[in-house]
N, C-alpha and C positions, 0 to 999 in steps of 0.2 A: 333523338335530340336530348332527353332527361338525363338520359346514361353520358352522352359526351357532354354533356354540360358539367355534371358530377363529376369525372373524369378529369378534365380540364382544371374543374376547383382545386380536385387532389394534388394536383401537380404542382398548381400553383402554390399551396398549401405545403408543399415538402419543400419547395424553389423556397419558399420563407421560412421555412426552420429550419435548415440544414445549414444554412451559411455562418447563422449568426452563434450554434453551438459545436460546429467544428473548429471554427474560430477559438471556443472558448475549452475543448480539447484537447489541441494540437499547441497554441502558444502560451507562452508564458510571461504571466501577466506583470508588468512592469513596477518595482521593488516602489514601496510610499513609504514616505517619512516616519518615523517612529510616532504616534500620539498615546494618549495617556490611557486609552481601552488597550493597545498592543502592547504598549511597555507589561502593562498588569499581565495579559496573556502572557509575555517573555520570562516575566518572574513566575511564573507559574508552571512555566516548561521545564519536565524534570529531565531527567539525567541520559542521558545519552554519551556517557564517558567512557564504554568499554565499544572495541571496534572488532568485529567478528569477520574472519576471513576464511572463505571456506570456497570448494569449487573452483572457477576460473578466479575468483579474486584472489587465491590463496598464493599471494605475492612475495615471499619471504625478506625482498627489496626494502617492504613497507615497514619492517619489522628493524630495532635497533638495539643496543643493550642498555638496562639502563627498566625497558619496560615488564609492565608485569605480565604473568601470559599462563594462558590456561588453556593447556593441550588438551586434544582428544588425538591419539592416532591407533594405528593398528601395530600387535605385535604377536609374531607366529598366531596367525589369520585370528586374533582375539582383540577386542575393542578395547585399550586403555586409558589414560586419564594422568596429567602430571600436570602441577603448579607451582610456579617460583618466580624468579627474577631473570630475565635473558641476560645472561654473561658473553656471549658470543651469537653470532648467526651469519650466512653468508646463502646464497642462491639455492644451498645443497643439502644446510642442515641448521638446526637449532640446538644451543647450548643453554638448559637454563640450572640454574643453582636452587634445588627445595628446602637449602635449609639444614642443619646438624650436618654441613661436609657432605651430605647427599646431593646427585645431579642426574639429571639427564640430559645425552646426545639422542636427539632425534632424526632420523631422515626426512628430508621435503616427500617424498613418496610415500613414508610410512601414516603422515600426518592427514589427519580426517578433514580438522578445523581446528582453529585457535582461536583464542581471543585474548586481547590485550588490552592494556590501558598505562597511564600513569602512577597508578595509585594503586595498592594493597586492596582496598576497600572494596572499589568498582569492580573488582576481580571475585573477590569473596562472592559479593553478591549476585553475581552471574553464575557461580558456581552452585551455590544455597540451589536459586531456583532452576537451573539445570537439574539439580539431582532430585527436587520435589517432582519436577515434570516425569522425569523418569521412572520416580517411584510408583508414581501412579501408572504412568502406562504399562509396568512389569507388573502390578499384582491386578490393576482392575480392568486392562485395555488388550487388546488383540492386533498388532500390527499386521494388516496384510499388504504386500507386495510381489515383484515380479508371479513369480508358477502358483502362489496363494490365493492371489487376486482373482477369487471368484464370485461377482455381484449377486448370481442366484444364491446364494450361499446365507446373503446377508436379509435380515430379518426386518418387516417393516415396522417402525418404532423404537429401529436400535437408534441409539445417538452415535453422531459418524464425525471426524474430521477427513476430508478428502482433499489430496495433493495433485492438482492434474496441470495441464495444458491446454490453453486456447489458443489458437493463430499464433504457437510457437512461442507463448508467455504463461511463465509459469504463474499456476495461481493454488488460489485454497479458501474453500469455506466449509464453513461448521453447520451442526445443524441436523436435523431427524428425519431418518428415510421413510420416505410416503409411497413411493414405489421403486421396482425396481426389474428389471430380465436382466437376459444375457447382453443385451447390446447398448444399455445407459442405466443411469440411478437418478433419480430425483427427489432432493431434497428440500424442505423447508429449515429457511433458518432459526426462525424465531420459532415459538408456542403456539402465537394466535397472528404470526405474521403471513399477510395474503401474497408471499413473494415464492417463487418455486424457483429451483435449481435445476435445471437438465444437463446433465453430463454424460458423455460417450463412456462406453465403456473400456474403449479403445486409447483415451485421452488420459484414464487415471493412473496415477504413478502408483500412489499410496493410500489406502484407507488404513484411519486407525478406527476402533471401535468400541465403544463404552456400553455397557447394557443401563447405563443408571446416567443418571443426567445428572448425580453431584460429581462422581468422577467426572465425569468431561470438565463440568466445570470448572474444578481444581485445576486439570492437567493445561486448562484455557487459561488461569491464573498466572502459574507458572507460568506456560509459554508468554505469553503479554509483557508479564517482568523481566523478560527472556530480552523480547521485543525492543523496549521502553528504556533498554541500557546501552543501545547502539548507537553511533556515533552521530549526529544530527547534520540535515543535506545543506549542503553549502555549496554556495554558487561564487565566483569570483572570476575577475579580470587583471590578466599582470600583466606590465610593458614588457617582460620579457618573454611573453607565450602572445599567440595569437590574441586578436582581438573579438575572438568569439568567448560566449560564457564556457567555463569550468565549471563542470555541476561532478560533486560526489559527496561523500561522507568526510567529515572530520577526525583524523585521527587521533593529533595529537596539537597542540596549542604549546609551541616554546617559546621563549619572551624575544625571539628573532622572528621566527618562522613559522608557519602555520605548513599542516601537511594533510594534505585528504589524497581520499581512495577513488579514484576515477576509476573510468573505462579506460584509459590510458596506464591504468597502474598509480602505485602510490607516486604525489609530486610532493616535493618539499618547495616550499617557496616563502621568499623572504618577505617578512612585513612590508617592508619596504616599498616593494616592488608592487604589491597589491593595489589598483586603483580603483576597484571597487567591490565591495564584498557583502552578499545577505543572505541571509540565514530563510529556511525554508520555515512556516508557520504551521505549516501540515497542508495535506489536500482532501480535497471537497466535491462533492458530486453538483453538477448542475441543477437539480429536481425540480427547485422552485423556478428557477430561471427557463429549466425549459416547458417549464408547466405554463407559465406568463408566457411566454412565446407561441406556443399554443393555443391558448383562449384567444390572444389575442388575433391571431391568424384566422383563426377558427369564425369570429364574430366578422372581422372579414370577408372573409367568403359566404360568409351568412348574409351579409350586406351585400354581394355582388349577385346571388342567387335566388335572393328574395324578391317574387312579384311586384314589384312595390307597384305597378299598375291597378295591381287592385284595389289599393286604396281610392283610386281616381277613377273607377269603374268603367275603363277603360275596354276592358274588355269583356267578352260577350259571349252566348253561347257553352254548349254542356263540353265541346274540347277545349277551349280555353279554360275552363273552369277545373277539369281534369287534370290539364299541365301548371293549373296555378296551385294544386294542392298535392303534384309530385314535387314543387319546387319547393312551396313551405315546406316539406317533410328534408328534404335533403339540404334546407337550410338550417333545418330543428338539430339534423346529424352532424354535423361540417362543425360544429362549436364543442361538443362533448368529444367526434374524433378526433379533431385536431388536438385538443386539452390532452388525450392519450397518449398520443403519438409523441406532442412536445414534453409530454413528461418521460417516459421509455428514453430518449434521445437524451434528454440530461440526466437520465439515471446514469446513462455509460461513458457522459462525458466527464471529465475530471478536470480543475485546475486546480493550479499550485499558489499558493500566496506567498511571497516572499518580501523580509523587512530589509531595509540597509542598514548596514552597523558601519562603525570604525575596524580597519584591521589591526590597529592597536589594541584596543579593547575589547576583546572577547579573546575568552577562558575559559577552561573548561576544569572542573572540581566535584569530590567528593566529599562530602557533606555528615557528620551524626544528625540522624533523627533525635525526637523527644520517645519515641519506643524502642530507643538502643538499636535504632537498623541502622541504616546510612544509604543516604540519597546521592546522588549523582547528580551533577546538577551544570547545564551552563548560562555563564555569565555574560551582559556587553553592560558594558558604559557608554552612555551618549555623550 
């Protein structure tokens, strides 16, 4: 009777926490008015003015002349590097101009990834820390991949970034090997963080590996500045596209048209046409929401499980007395396990905040710093 009563709880206990953080997910939570805590966040959101196209996005469609662009592609099987102005482009090839009468014709096949922008500047800077990321992984880092890729191999205590797959999504975390065989690596990410990492061995694409924990750091520096210059998620509805949202990156902001990078490929679309547009805030892990969710489940089933009979000395005898002190005990547990479970649960779940702006009013720019760099930066007006 103990065990199915427990049982029972449990279930009940999952029936109330699964609903309300799947919910939160899977949908996407509906764009709020601008107020004056989110405006400050918006001024504060840096640059995301260079758009990087690489893999299936590597759309040459997307691309115009006019922008600025920084090639990587291959040339007799050797990895190269060009930067200019795109003077021509079309499905098959890119033309860009670097400057002193010099140019390069590129092949769409020869090209690794590119990245673009409006402006000189956004480009520089993507460049800078491209080549700092790189420098460090060439003198202080070990890339392993494909026939390299050997986990025994690797050392517990090295510092690792690992490139894998889960359920067919690509992912990547940082972070110091605690252990490791032939058949997964698990990592911690932090120092003194009580969170582990399990990954197949089967699943990793790439490890890169640092013996020193400043090098990583740097090469995390770089990549992040890498990161923090791509173009910001943008959601939008046009009368002349379906009436479901258009979620991708923004490309490029011209005083007609706005253009992002979907799953559908680069769309150009007219201010005009836009009738409603916002800008992604970042996303968020559920933890606290599913941690409350939890407790409070949890206290719940603490309330449906608890003898309260006893109080009322209702009941009698050494078996009643036995099953009144198996039921406190798994009404003791039912409050801490639930608090677990609803916090695990909102660990994995995510949502997205998203603002509404004017499609008129939002821009995208590069900026001088006050330490002679230059910031990236985008704009709305309310």
């Amino acid at each position: 009777m103990k065990t199915g009563v427990f049982i029972q709880t449990t279930i009940l206990l999952i029936e109330a926490i699964s609903p309300s953080l799947a919910a939160a997910a899977t949908e996407l939570p509906g764009a709020q008015q601008t107020d004056p805590v989110v405006e400050r966040a918006i001024q504060r959101l840096h640059s995301k003015a260079v758009t990087v196209l690489r893999g299936k996005e590597l759309d040459l469609k997307a691309l115009s002349p006019g922008l600025y662009a920084y090639l990587v592609f291959n040339s007799n099987e050797v990895e190269n590097a060009a930067m200019g102005r795109i003077v021509n482009c079309d499905s098959n090839r890119v033309v860009i101009a670097a400057g002193k009468g010099t140019g390069w014709e590129i092949a769409r096949q020869d090209i690794v990834a590119i990245a673009v922008a409006d402006n000189p500047g956004g480009i520089e800077l993507w460049r800078m820390s491209r080549r700092e990321m790189l420098q460090v992984q060439e003198t202080a880092m070990t890339v392993l991949s494909g026939e390299s890729l050997d986990p025994v191999k690797l050392k517990i205590g090295w510092h690792v970034h690992v490139d894998y797959r889960s359920n067919g999504v690509r992912r990547s975390t940082t972070g110091v090997i605690i252990r490791r065989d032939a058949n997964r690596i698990v990592i911690r990410p932090g120092k003194k963080s009580g969170v582990r990492w399990t990954i197949r061995s089967d699943d990793v694409a790439r490890i890169i590996v640092a013996r020193k924990r400043r090098d990583m750091d740097r090469w995390q520096r770089a990549r992040q500045a890498m990161r923090e210059l791509q173009g910001p998620r943008v959601r939008m509805k046009a009368s002349s596209t379906s009436p479901e949202w258009v979620t991708g990156r923004l490309i490029r902001s011209g005083q007609d048209t706005l253009e992002i990078l979907s799953e559908r490929g680069a769309e150009r679309i007219p201010r005009a046409l836009v009738k409603d547009l916002e800008v992604s805030m970042g996303r968020h892990r559920n933890t606290i929401k599913g941690m409350g969710i939890g407790l409070v489940s949890g206290l719940g089933a603490a309330f449906l499980i608890y003898p309260h009979d006893i109080i009322n000395n209702d009941r009698r005898g050494k078996v009643g007395e036995r099953e009144d002190a198996d039921r406190v005990f798994y009404a003791v547990l039912a409050v801490p396990l639930a608090t677990v479970c609803g916090t695990l649960v909102g660990v994995r779940s995510i949502t997205e905040k998203w603002v509404e702006v004017s499609p008129s009013r939002i821009n995208l720019n590069v900026s001088p710093t006050r330490n002679n760099g230059l910031r990236a930066a985008i704009s709305f007006e309310f």
